[in-house]
N, C-alpha and C positions, 0 to 999 in steps of 0.2 A: 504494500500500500504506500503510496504517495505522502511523506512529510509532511505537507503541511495541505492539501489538497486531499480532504477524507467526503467518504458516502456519511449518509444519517447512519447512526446506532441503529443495528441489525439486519441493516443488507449484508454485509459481508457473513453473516451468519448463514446466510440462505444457501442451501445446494444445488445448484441448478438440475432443474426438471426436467427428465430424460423422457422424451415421446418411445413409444412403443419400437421396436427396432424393423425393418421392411425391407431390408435385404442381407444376399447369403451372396456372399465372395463365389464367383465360377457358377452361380445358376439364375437359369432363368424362369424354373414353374416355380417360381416362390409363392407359398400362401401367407399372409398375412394374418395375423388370430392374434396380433397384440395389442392393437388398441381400440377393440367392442367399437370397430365400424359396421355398417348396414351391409353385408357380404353381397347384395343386390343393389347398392351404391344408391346413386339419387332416381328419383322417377321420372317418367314420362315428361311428365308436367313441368317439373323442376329444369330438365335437360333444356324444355322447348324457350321455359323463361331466360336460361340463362345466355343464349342464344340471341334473342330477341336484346335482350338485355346491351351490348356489343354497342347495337346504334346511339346511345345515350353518354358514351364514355365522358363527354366533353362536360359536361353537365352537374351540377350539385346537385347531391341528395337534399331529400328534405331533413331537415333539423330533427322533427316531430316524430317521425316515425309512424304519423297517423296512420296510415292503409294497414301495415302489418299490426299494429295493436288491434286494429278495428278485428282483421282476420281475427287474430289469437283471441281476442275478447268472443266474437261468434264460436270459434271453434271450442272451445273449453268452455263458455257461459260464465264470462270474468268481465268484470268494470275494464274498460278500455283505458280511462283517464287512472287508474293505476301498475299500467304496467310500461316498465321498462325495458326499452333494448339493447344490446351490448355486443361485443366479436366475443361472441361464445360466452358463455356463464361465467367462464374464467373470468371475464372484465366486470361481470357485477359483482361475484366475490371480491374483487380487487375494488372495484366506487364502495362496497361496505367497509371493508377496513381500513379503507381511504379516510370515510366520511365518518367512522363510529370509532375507530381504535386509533390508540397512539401509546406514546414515551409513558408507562404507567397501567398502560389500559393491559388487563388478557384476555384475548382469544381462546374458548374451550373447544375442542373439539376428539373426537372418540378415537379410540386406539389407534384404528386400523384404516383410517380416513382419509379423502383424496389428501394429495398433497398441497395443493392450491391453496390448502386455508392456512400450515404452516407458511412457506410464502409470501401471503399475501401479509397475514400477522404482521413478520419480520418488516415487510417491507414499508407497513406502516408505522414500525419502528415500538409496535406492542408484542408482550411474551407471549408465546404460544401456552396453550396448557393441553394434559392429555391425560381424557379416563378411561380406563381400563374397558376394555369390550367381556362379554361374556359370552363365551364360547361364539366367536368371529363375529358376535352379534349387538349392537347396539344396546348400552345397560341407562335404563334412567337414572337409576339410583344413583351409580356410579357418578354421572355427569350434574346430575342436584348438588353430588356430595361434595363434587371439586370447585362450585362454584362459588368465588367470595365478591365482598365488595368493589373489586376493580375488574369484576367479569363484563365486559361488553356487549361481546359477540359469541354464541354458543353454534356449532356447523354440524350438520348431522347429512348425510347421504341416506336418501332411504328411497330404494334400494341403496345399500352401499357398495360402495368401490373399494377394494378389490373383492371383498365377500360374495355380493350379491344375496346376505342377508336383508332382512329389513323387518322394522317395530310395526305394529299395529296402529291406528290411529288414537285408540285412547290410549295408549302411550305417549305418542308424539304431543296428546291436550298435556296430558299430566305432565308432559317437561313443562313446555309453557305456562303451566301456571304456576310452578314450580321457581320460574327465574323470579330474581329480583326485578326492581321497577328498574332500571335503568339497562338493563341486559334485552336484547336481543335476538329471538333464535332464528335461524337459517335453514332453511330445509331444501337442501340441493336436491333435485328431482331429475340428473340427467336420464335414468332408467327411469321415470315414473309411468311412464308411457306400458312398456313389459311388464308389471306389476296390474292384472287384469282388476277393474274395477275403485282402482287407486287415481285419485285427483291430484296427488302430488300435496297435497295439505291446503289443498283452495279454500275449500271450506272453512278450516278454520285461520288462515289467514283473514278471511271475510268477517270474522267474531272477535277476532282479539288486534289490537295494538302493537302487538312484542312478535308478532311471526308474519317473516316475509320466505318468498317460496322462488330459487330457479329454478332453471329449466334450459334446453337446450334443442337447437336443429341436427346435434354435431352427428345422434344415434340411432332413432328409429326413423328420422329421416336424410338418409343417407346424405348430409351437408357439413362433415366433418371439416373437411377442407377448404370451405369456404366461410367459416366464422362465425356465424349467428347463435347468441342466446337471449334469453329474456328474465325479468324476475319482475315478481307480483307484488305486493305488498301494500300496506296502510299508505295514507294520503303522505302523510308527512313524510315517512322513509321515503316514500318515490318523488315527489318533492325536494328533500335533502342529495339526494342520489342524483338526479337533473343538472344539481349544480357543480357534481365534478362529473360528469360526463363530459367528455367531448364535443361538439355541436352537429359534426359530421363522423361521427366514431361508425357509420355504417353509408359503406355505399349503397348507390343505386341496384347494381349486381346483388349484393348480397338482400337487399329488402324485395326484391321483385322473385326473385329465386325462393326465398322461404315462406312469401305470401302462395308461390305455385306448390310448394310443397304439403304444404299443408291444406290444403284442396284436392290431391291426389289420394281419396279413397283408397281407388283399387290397390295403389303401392302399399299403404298404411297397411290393406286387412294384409296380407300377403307376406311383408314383411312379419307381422306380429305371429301369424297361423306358424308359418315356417318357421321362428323362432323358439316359439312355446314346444312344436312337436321334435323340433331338432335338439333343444336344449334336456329334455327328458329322457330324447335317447340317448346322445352323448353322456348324460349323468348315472343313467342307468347300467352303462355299459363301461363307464370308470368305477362306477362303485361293485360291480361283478370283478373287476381286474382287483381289487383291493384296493385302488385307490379313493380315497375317501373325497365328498362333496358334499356340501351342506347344500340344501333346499334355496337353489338360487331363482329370482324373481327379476333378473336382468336378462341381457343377451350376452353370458359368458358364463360360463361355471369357474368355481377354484376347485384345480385339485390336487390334495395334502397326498405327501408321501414321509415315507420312515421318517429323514430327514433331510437337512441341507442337500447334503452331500448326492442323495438319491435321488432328489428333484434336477439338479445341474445336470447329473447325469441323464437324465430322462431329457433336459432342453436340450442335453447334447445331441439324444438321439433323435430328436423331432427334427434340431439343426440339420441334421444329414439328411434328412430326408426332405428339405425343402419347405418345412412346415415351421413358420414362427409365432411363440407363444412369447407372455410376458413374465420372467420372473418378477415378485416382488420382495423383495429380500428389504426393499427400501422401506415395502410398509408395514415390517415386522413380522413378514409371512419368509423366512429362506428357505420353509421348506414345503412351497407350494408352487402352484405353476396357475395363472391366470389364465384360460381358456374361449376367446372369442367363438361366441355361437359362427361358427360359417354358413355356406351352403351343406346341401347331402354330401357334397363329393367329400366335402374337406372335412368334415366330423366323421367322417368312415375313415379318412386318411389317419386322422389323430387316433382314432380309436387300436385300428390297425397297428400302428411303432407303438402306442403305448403298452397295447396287447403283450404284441412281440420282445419289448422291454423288460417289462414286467417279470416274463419268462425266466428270462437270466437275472431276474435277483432271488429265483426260488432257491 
């Protein structure tokens, strides 16, 4: 570091966040299964927008975001004038700890939690804090018990990442009414969509003051790559949130691209059917092999082996075979492997080396 030319207190803490890995030196069928993208990418409708989309380059987005709130408000049955847009959910995590945390403040969030929220903590220069999961699973008690009076902001994934556990919804009331007045809870919903009958916590966003809810284009509508999230929340957070926003923080591209997305039906059911029946069998046929998987309600299963050392070896063996999975050794899992739902081909693929892996550690 630089003499006399320093970052604010707790950047330099931060690790930088490694994306899912997407290629293999010397091949070229590489599958991809590391970072719970849509294995059927974007749809129809999305493709045609973004297309169309080309003649306007020259041109400023609107400020407002009107048209796509308008969608998301029809589509979900949400207040338009409270929702927020952002390049991916990651940017409203990051306008919340922008806006609510700082030098004093801490950030809670659960054991096994995206990484985004440490991050973003650090980066607004407040301590992270961290409570214990129970068995891979989000614990209330836990996160009631870690929280004091300089608690802010409290981040819970539900579904979570990398688990693909998730709390029930009177759980999720019973945090919130649980925090102190001045805390904040977060209910990151990028899987909420894969979780059948699950609103992502809209509803009770819509009753309380203290819970705002993202969400994301990045998953079940195959728009990873091109950056759109959103988050819901009471007047005044979305309000507060406005003002460190960027004014153009979302192209033309990206706002016309996820208005089409989300009007594309047929991609939605299609996506989700295939998902739900590919993900049971993949699960079904890891836990026959002995590899263990808790009851996941995203589009990825985790699946736990002996240990460290017999997971590597198993990425090893996926490695060769063209097949890339995510370890996450960084979110206190070394000895599991992250598993993106793919299409049929690629989940017989994985099933298949894990099969044949397995073998040689009888």
């Amino acid at each position: 570091m630089h003499k006399h030319i320093r970052p604010q207190p707790g950047i330099m803490d931060i690790a930088l966040y490694r994306g899912g890995s997407s290629k293999i030196a010397g091949r070229d069928d590489v599958v991809k299964l590391s970072s719970n993208e849509n294995p059927f990418g974007a749809g129809d409708l999305a493709r045609q927008a973004y297309a169309r989309a080309g003649h306007d380059l020259h041109r400023y987005p609107p400020t407002d975001h009107a048209n796509l709130r308008a969608a998301l408000a029809g589509h979900f049955g949400l207040d338009a004038t409270r929702i927020i847009c952002g390049a991916g959910s990651d940017e409203i995590i990051s306008f919340l700890c922008q806006a609510y945390a700082g030098p004093g403040d801490e950030v809670l969030y659960s054991q096994h939690g995206f990484l985004m929220y440490r991050i973003s903590a650090l980066a607004a220069g407040a301590t992270p804090v961290v409570a214990a999961e129970r068995d891979r699973t989000t614990d209330v008690d836990a996160l009631l018990a870690a929280v004091s009076e300089r608690t802010r902001l409290v981040f819970i994934a539900n579904p979570n990442n990398p688990t693909g556990t998730m709390i029930p919804l009177e759980d999720v009331a019973r945090l919130a009414k649980g925090l102190p007045k001045q805390a904040l809870l977060v209910l990151d919903g990028a899987y909420a969509e894969y979780a059948e009958g699950y609103d992502g916590g809209a509803a009770l966003v819509d009753t309380r003051q203290n819970v705002v809810m993202t969400r994301t284009f990045s998953k079940l509508f195959g728009l990873g790559g091109l950056r759109v999230g959103w988050g819901y929340g009471p007047q005044h957070v979305i309000d507060v949130l406005n003002r460190v926003r960027g004014p153009f923080n979302l192209s033309n591209v990206q706002l016309d691209v996820a208005e089409a997305a989300l009007g594309d039906a047929a991609h939605i059911a299609r996506s989700l059917s295939e998902n739900a029946r590919l993900r049971d069998w993949l699960a079904e046929k890891l836990n026959a092999l002995g590899v263990a998987t808790d009851l996941s309600l995203a589009n990825f299963v985790l699946a736990r082996f002996r240990d460290a050392e017999q997971a590597a070896a198993c990425n090893a063996a996926l490695m060769a075979e063209g097949l890339i999975v995510r370890q996450v050794e960084s979110y206190g899992l070394p000895h599991a492997l992250r598993i993106t739902v793919g299409d049929e081909s690629a989940c017989r693929r994985v099933a298949h080396v894990i099969g044949a892996f397995m073998e040689t550690q009888r």
